[in-house]
C-alpha positions as CSV (number, residue, x, y, z in Angstrom):
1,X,70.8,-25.5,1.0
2,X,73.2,-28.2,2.0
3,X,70.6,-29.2,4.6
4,X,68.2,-29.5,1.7
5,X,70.6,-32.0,0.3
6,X,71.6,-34.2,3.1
7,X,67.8,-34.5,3.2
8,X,67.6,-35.9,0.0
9,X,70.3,-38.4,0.1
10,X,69.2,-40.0,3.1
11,X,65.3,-40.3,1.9
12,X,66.5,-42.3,-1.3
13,X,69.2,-42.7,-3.4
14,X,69.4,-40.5,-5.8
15,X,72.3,-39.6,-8.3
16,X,73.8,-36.7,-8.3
17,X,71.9,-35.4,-11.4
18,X,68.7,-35.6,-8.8
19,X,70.6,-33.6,-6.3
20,X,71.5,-30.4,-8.8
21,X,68.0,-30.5,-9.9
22,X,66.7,-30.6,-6.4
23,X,68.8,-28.3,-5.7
24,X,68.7,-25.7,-8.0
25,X,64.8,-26.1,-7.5
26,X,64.8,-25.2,-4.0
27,X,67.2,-22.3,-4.4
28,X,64.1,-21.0,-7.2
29,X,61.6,-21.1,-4.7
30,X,63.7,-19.9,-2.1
31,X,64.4,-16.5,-3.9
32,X,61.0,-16.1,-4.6
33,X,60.4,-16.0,-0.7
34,X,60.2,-20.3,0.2
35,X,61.1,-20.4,3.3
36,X,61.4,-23.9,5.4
37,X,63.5,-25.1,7.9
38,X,64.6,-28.6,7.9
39,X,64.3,-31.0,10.6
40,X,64.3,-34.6,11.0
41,X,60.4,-34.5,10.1
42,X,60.6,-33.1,7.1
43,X,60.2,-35.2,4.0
44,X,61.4,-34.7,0.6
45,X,57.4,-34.9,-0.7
46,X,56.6,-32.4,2.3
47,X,58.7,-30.0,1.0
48,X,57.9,-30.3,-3.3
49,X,53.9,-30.6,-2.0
50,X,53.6,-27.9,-0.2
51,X,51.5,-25.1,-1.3
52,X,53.8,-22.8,-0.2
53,X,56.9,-23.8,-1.6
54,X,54.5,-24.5,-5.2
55,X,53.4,-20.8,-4.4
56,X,57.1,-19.6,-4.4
57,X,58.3,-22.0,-7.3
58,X,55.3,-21.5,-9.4
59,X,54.4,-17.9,-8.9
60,X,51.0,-16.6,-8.4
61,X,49.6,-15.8,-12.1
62,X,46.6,-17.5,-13.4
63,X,46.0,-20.3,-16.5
64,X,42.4,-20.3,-17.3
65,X,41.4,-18.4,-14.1
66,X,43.0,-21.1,-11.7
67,X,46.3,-20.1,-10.0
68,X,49.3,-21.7,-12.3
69,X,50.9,-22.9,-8.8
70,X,47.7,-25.2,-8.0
71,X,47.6,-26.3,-12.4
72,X,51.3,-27.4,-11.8
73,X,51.0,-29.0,-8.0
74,X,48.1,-30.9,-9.2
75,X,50.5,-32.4,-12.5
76,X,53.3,-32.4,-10.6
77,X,51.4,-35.3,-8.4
78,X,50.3,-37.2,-11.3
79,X,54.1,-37.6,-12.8
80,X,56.0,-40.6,-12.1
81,X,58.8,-39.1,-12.0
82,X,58.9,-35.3,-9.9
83,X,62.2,-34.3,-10.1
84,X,62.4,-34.7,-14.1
85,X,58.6,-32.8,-14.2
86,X,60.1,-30.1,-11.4
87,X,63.6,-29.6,-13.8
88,X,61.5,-28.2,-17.3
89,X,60.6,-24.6,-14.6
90,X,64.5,-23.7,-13.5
């Protein structure tokens, strides 16, 4: 997790708000089975894009027969502001 959050500050600045709702966001998806290592590639937007951390954050039930992970990835691009959109699901 802290790795998580290094990554984070050095992207962008963020306040530390953004970091607890990163945070608690990735520790969501990680109990529901996200797993990711963190390297110097990876990218904040590689991470919250990913259909398998979306999988693990969002779950795999349906809204109007399309998967409620691919319904919230596609809004989730779409919003101006991620983090806020991410915080309203932990």
């Amino acid at each position: 997790m802290v790795k998580y959050l290094q990554l984070v500050l050095c992207i962008t600045p963020h306040d530390m708000k953004d970091s607890e709702i990163l945070k608690a966001v990735i520790e969501k998806a990680e109990k529901n089975g996200y797993i990711k290592g963190v390297d110097n590639e990876t990218t904040l937007r590689g991470i919250i894009f990913s259909h398998d951390f979306a999988k693990a954050f969002w779950g795999g039930t349906s809204k109007n027969s399309v998967p409620i992970w691919k319904y919230n990835l596609q809004k989730l691009v779409l919003e101006e502001d991620k983090l806020q959109y991410l915080k309203q699901f932990i």
